[in-house]
mmCIF file of the N, C-alpha and C atoms, coordinates in Angstrom:
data_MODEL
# 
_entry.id   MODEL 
# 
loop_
_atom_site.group_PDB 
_atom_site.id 
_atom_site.type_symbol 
_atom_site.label_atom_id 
_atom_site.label_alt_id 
_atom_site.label_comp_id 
_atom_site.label_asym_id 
_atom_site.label_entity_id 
_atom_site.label_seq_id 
_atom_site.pdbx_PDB_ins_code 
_atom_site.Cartn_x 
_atom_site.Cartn_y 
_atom_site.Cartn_z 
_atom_site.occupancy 
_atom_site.B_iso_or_equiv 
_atom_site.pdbx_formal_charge 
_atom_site.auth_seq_id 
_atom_site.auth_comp_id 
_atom_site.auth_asym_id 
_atom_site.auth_atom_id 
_atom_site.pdbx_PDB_model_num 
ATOM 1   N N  . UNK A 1 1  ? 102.336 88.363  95.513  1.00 0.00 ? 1  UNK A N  1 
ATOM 2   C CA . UNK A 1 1  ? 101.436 87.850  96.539  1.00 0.00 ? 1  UNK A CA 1 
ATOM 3   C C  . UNK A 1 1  ? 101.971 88.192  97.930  1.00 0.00 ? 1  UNK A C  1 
ATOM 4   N N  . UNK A 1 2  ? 103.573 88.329  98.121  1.00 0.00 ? 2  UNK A N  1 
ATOM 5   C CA . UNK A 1 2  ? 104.161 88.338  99.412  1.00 0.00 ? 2  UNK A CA 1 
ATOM 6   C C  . UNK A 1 2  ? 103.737 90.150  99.788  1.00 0.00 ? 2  UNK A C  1 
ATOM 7   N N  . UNK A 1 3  ? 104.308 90.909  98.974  1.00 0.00 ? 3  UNK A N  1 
ATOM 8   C CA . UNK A 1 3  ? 103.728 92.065  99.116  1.00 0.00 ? 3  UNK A CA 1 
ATOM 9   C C  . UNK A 1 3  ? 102.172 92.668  99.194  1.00 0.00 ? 3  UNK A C  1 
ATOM 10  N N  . UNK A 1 4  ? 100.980 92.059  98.839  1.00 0.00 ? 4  UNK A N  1 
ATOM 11  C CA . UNK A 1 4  ? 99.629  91.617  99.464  1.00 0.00 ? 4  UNK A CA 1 
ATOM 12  C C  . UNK A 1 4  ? 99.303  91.673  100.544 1.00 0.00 ? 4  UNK A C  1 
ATOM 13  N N  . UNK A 1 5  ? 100.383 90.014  100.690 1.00 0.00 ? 5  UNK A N  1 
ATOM 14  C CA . UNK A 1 5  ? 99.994  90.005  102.683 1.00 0.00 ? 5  UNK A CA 1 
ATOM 15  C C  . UNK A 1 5  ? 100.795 91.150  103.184 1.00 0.00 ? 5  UNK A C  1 
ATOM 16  N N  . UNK A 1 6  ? 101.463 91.305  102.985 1.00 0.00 ? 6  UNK A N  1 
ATOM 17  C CA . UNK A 1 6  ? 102.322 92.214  104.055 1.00 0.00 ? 6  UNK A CA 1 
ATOM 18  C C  . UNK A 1 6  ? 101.508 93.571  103.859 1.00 0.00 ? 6  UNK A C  1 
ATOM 19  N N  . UNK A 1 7  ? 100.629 93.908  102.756 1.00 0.00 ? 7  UNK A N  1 
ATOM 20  C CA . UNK A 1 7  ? 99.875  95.141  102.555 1.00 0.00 ? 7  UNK A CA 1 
ATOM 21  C C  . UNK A 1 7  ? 99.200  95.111  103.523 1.00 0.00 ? 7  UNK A C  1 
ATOM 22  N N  . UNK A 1 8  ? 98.121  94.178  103.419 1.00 0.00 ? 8  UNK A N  1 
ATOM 23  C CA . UNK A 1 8  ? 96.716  93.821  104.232 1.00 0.00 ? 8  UNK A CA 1 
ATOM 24  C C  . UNK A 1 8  ? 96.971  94.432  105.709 1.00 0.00 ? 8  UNK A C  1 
ATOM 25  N N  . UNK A 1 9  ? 97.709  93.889  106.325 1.00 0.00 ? 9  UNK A N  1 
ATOM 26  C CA . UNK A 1 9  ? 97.689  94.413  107.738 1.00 0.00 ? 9  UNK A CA 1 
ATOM 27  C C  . UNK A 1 9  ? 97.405  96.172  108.201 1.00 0.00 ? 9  UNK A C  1 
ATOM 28  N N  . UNK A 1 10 ? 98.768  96.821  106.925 1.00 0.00 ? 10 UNK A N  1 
ATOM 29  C CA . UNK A 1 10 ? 98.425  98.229  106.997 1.00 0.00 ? 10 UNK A CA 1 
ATOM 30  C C  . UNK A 1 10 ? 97.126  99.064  106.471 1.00 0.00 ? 10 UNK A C  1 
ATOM 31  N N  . UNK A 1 11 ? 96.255  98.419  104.912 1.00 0.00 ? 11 UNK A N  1 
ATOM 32  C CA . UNK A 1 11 ? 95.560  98.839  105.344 1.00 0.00 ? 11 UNK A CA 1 
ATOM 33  C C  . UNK A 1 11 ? 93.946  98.626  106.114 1.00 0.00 ? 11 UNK A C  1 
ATOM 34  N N  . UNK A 1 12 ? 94.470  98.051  106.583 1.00 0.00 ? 12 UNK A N  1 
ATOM 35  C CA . UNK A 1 12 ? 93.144  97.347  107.885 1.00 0.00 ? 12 UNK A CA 1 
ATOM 36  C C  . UNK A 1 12 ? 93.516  98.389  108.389 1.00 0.00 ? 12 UNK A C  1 
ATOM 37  N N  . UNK A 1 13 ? 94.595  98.958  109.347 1.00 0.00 ? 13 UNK A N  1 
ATOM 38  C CA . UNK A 1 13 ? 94.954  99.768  110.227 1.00 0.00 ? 13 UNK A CA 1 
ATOM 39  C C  . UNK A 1 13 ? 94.570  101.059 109.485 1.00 0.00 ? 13 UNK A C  1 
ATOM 40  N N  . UNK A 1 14 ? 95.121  101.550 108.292 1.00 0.00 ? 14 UNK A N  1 
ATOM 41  C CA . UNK A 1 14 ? 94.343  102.942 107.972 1.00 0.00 ? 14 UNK A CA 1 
ATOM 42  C C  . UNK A 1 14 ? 92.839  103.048 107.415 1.00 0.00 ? 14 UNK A C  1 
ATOM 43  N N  . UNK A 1 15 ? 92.527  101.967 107.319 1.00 0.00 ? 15 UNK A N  1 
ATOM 44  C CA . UNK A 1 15 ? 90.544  101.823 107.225 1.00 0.00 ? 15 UNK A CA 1 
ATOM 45  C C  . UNK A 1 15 ? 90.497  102.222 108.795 1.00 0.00 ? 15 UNK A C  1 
ATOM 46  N N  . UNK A 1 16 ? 90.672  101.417 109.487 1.00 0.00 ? 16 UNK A N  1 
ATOM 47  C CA . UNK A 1 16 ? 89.747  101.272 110.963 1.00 0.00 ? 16 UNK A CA 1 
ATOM 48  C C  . UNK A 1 16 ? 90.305  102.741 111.637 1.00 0.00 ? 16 UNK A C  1 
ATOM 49  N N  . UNK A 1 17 ? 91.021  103.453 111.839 1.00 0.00 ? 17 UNK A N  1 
ATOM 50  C CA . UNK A 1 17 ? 91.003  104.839 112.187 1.00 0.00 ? 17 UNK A CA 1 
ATOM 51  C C  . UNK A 1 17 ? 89.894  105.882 110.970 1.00 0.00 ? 17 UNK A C  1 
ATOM 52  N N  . UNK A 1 18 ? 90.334  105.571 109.508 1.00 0.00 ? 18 UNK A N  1 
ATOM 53  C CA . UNK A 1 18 ? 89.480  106.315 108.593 1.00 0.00 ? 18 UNK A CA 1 
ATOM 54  C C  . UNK A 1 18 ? 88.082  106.187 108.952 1.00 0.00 ? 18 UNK A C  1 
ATOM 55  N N  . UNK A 1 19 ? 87.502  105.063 109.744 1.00 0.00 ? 19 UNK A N  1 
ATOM 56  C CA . UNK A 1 19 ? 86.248  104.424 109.793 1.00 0.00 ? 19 UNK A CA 1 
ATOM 57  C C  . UNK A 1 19 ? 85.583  104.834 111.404 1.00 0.00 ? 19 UNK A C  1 
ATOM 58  N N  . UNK A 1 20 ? 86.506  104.788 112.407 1.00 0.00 ? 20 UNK A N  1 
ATOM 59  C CA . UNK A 1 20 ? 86.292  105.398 113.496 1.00 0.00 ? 20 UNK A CA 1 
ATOM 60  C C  . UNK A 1 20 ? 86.128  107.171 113.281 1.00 0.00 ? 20 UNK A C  1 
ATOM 61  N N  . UNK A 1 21 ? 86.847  107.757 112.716 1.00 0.00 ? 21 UNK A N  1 
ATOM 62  C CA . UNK A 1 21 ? 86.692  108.820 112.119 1.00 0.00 ? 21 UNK A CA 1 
ATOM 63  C C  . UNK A 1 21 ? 85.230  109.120 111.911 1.00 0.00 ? 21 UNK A C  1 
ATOM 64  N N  . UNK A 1 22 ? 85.065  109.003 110.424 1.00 0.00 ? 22 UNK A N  1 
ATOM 65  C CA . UNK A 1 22 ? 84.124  108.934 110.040 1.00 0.00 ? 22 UNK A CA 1 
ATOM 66  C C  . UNK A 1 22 ? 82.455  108.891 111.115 1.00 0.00 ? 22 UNK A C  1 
ATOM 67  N N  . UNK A 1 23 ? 82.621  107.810 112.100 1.00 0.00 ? 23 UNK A N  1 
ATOM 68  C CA . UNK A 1 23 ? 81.726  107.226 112.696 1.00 0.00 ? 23 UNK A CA 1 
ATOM 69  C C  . UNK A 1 23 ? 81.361  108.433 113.955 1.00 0.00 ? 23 UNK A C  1 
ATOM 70  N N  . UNK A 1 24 ? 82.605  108.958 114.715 1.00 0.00 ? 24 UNK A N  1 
ATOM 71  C CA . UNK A 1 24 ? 82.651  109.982 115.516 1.00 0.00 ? 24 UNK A CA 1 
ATOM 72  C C  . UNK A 1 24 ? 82.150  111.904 115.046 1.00 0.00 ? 24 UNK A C  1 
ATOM 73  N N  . UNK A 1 25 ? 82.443  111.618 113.543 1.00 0.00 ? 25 UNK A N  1 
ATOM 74  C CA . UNK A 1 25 ? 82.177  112.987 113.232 1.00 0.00 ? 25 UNK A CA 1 
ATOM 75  C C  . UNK A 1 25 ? 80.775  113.040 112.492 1.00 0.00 ? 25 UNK A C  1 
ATOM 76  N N  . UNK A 1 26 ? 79.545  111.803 112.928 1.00 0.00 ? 26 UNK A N  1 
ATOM 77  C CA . UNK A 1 26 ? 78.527  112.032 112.256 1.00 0.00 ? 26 UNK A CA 1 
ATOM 78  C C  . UNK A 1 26 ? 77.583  112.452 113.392 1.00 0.00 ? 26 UNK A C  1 
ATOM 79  N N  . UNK A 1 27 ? 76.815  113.020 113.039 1.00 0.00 ? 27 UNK A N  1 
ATOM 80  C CA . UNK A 1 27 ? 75.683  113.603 113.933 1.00 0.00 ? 27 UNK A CA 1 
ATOM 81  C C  . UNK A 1 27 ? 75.002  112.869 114.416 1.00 0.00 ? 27 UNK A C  1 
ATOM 82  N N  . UNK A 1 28 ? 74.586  112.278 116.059 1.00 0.00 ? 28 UNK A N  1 
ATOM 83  C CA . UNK A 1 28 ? 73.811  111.539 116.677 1.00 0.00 ? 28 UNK A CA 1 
ATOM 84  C C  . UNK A 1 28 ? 72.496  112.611 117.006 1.00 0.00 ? 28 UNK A C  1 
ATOM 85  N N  . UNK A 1 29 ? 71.215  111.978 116.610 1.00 0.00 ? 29 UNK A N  1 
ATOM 86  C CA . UNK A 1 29 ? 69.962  111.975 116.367 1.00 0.00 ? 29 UNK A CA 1 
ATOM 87  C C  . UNK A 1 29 ? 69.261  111.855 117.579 1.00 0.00 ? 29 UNK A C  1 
ATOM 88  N N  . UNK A 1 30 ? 69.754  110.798 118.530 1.00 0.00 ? 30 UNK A N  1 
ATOM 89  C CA . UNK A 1 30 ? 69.400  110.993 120.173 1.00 0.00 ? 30 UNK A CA 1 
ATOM 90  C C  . UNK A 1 30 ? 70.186  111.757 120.859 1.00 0.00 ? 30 UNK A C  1 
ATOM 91  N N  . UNK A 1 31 ? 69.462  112.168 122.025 1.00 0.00 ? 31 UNK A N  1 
ATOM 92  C CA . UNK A 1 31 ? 69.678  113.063 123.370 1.00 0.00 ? 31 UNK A CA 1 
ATOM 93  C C  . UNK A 1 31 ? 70.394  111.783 124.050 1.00 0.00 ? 31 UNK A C  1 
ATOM 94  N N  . UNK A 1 32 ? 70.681  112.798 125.575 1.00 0.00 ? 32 UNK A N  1 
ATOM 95  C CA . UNK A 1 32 ? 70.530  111.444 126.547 1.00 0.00 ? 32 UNK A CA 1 
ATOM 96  C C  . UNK A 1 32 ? 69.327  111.229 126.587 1.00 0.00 ? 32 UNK A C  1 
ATOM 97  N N  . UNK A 1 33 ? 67.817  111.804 126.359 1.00 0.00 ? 33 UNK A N  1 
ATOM 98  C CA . UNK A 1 33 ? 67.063  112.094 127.415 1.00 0.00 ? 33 UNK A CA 1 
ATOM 99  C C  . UNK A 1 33 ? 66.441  110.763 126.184 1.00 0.00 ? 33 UNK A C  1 
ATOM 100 N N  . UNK A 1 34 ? 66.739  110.384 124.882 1.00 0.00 ? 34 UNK A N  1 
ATOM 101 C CA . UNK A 1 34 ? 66.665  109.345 124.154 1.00 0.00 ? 34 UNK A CA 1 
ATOM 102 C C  . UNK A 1 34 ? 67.047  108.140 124.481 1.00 0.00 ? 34 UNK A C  1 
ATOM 103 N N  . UNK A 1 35 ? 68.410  107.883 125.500 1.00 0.00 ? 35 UNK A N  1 
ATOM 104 C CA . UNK A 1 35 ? 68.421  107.190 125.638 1.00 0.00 ? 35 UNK A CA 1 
ATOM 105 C C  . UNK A 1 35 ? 68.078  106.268 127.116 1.00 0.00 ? 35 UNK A C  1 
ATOM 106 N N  . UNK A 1 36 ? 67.109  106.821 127.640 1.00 0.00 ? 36 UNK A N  1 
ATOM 107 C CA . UNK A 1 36 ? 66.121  106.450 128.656 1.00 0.00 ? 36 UNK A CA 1 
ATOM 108 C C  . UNK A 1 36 ? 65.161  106.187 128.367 1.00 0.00 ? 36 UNK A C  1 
ATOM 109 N N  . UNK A 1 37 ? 64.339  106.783 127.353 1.00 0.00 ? 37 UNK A N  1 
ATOM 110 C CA . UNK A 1 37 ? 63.369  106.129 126.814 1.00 0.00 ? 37 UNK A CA 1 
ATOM 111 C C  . UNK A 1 37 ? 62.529  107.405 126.186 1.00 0.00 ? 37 UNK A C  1 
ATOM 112 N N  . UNK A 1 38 ? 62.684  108.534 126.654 1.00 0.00 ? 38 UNK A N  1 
ATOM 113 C CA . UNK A 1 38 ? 62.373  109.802 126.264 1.00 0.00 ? 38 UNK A CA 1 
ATOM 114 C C  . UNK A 1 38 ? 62.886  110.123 124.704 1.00 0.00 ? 38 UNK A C  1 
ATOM 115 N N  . UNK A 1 39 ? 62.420  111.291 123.916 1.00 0.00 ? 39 UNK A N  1 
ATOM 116 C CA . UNK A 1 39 ? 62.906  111.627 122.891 1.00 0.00 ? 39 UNK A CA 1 
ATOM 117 C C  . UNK A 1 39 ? 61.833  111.193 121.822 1.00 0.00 ? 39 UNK A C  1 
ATOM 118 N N  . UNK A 1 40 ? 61.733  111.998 120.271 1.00 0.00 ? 40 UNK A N  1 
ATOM 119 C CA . UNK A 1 40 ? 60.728  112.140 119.516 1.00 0.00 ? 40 UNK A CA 1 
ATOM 120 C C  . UNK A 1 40 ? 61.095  110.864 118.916 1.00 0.00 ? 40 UNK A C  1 
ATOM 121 N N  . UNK A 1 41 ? 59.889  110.210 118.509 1.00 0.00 ? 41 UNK A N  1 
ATOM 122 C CA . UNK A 1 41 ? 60.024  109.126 118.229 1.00 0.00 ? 41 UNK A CA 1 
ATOM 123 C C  . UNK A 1 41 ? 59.539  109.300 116.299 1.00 0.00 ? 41 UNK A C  1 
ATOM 124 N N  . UNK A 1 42 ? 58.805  110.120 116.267 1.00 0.00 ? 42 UNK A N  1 
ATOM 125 C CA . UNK A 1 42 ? 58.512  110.203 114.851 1.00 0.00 ? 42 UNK A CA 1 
ATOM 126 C C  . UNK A 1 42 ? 59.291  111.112 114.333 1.00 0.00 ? 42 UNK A C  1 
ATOM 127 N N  . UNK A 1 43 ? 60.258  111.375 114.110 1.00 0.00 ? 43 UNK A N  1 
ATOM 128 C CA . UNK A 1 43 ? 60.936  112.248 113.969 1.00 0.00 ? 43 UNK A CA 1 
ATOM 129 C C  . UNK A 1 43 ? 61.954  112.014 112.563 1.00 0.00 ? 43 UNK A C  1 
ATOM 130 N N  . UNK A 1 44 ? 61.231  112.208 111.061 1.00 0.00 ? 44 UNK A N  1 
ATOM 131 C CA . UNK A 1 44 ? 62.100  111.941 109.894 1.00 0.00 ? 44 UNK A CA 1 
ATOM 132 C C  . UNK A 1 44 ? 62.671  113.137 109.346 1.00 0.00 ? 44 UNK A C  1 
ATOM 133 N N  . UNK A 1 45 ? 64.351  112.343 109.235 1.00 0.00 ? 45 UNK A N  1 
ATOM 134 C CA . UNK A 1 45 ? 65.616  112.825 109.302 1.00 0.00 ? 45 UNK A CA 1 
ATOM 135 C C  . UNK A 1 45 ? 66.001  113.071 107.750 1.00 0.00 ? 45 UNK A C  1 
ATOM 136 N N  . UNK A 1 46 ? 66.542  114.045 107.139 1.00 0.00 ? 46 UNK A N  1 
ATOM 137 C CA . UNK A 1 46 ? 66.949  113.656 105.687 1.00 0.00 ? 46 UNK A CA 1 
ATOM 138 C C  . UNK A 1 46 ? 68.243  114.087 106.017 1.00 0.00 ? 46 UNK A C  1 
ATOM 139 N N  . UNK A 1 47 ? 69.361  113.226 105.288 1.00 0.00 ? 47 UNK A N  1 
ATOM 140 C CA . UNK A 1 47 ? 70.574  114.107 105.251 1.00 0.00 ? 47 UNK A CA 1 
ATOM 141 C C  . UNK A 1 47 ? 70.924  115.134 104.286 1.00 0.00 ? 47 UNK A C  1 
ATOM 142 N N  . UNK A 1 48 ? 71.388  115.626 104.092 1.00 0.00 ? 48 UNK A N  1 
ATOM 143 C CA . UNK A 1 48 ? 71.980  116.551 103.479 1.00 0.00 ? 48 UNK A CA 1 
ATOM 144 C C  . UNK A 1 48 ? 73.526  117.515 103.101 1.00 0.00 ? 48 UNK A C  1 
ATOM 145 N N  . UNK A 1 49 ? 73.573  117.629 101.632 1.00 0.00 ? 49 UNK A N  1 
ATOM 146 C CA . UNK A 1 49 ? 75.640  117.828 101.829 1.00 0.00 ? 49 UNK A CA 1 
ATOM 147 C C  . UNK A 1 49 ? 76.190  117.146 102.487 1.00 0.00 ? 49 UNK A C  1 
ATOM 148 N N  . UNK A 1 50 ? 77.388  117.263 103.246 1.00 0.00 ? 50 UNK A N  1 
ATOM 149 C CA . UNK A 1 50 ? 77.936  117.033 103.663 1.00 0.00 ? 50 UNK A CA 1 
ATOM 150 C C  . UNK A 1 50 ? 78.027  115.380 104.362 1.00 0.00 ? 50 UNK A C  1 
ATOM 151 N N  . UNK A 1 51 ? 76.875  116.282 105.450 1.00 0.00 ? 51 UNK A N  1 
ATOM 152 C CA . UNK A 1 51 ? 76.086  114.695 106.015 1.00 0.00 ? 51 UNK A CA 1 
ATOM 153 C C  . UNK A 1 51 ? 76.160  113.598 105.507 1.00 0.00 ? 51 UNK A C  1 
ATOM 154 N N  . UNK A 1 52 ? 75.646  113.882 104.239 1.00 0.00 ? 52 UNK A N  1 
ATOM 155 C CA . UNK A 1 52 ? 75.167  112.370 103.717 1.00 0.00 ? 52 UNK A CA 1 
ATOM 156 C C  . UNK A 1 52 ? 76.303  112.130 102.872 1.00 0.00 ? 52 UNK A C  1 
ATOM 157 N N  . UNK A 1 53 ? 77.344  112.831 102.422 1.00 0.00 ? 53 UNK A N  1 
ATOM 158 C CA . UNK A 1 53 ? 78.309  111.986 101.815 1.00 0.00 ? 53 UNK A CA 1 
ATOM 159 C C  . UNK A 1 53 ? 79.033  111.629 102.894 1.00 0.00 ? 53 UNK A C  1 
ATOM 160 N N  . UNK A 1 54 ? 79.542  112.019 104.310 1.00 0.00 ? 54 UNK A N  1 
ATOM 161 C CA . UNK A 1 54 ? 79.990  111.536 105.158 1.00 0.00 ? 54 UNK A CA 1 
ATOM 162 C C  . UNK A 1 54 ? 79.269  110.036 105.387 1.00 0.00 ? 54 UNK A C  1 
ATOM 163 N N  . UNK A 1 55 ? 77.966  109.985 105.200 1.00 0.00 ? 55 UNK A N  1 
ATOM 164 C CA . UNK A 1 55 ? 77.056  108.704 106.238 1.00 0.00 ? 55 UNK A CA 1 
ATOM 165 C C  . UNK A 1 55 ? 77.636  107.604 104.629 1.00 0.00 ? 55 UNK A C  1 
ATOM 166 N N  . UNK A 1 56 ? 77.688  108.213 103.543 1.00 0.00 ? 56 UNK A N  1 
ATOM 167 C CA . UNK A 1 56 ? 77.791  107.249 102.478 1.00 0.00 ? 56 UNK A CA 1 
ATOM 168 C C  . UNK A 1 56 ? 79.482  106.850 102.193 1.00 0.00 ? 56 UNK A C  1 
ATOM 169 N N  . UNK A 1 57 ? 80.523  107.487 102.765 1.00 0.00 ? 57 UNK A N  1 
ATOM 170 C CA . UNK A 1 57 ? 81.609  107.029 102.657 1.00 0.00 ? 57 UNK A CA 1 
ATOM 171 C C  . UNK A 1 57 ? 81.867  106.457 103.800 1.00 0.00 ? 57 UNK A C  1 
ATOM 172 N N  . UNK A 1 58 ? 80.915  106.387 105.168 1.00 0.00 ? 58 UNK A N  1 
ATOM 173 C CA . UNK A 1 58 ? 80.983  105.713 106.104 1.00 0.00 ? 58 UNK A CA 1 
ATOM 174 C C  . UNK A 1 58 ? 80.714  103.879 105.525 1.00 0.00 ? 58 UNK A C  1 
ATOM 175 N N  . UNK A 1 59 ? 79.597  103.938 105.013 1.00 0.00 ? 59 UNK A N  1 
ATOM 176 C CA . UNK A 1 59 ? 78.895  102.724 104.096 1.00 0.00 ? 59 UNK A CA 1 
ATOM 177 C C  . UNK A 1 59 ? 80.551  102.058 103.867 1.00 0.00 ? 59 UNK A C  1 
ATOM 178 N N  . UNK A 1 60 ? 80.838  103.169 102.551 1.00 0.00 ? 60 UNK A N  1 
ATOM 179 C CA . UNK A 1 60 ? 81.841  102.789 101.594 1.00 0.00 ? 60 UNK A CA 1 
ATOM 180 C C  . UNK A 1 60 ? 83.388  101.845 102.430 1.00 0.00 ? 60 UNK A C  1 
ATOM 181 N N  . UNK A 1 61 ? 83.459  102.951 103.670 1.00 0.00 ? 61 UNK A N  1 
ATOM 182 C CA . UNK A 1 61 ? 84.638  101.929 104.572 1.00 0.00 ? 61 UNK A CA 1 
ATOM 183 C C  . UNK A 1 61 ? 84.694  101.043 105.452 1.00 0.00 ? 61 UNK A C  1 
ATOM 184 N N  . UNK A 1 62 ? 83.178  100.940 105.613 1.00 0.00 ? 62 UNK A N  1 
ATOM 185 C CA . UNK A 1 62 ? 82.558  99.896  106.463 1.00 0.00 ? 62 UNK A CA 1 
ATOM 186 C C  . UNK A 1 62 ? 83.162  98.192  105.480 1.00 0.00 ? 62 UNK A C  1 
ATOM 187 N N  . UNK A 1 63 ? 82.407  98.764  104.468 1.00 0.00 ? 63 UNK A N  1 
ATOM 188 C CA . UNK A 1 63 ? 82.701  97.160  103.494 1.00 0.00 ? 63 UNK A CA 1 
ATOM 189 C C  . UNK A 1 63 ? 84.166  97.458  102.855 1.00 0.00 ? 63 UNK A C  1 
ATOM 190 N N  . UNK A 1 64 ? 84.914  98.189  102.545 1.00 0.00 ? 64 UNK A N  1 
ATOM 191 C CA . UNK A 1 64 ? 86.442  97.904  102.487 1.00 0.00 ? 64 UNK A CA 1 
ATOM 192 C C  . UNK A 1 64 ? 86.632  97.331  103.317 1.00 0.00 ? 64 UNK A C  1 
ATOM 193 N N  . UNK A 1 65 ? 86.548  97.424  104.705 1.00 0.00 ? 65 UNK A N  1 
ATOM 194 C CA . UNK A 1 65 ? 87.048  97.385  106.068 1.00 0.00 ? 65 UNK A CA 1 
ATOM 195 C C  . UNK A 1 65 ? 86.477  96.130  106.078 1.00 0.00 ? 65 UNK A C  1 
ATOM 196 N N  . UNK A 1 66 ? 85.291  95.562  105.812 1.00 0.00 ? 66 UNK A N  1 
ATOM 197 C CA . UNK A 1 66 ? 85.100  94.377  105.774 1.00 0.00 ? 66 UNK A CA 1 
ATOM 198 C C  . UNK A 1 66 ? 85.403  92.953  105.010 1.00 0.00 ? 66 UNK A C  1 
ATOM 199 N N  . UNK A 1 67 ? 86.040  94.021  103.584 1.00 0.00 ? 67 UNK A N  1 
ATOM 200 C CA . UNK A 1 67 ? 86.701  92.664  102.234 1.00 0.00 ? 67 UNK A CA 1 
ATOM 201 C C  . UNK A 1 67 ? 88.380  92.815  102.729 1.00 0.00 ? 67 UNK A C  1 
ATOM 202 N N  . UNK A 1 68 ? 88.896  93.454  103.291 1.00 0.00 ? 68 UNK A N  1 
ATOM 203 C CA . UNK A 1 68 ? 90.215  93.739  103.636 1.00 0.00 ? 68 UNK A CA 1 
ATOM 204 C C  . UNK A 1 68 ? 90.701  92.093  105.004 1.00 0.00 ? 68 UNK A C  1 
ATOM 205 N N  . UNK A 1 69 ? 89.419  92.933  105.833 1.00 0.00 ? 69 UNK A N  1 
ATOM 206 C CA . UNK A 1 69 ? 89.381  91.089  106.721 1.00 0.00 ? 69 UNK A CA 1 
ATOM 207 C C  . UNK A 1 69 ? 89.129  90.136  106.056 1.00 0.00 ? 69 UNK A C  1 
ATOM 208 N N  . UNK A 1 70 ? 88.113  90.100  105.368 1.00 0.00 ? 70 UNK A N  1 
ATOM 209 C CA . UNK A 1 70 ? 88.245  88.325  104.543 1.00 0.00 ? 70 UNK A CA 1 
ATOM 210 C C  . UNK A 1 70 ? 89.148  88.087  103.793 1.00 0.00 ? 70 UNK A C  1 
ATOM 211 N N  . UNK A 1 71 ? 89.828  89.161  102.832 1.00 0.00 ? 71 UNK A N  1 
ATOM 212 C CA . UNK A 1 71 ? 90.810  88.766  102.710 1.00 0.00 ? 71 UNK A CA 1 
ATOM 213 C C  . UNK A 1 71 ? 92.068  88.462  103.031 1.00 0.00 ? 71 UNK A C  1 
ATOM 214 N N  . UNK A 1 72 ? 92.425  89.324  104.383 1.00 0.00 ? 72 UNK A N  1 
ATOM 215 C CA . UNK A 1 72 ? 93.456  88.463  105.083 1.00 0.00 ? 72 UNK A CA 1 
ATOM 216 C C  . UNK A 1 72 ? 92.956  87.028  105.613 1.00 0.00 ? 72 UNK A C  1 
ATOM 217 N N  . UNK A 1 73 ? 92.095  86.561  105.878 1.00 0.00 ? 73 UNK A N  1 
ATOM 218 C CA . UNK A 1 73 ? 91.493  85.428  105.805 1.00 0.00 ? 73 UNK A CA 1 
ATOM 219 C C  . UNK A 1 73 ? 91.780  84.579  105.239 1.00 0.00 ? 73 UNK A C  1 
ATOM 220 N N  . UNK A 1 74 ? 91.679  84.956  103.894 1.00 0.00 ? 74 UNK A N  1 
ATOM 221 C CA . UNK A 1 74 ? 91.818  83.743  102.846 1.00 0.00 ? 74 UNK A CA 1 
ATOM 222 C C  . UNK A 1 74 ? 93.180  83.706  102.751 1.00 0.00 ? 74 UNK A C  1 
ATOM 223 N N  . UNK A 1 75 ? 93.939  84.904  102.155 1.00 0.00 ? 75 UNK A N  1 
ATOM 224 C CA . UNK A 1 75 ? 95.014  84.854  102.376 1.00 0.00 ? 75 UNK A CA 1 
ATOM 225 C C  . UNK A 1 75 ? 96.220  84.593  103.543 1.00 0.00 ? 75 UNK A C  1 
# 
């Protein structure tokens, strides 16, 4: 159990870089000119390769990253 807690801290720390990662190397869908109010509004997106296993292991470290905090929590 002592080795647990003392885990938890590190990997919170290598989720949340793996997860910032992740988050920075996915493709944003707006312009600036989107974020004024401009930009296609009907505009459906499919991912594909790469993309979408990136957007789905994003998912995947989002909620590690999120049972890793509750469980230092509880613990």
């Amino acid at each position: 159990m002592l080795f647990l807690v003392s885990l938890i801290p590190w990997a919170q720390l290598a989720l949340s870089f793996l997860l910032v990662a992740a988050i920075l190397l996915q493709q944003s869908g707006a312009s600036v000119g989107g974020s004024f109010g401009g930009g296609d509004m009907g505009h459906n997106y499919t991912r594909r390769g790469f993309e979408k296993t990136l957007f789905r292991s994003t998912i995947v470290l989002a909620f590690l990253f999120a049972l890793s905090a509750f469980a230092a929590l509880i613990l």
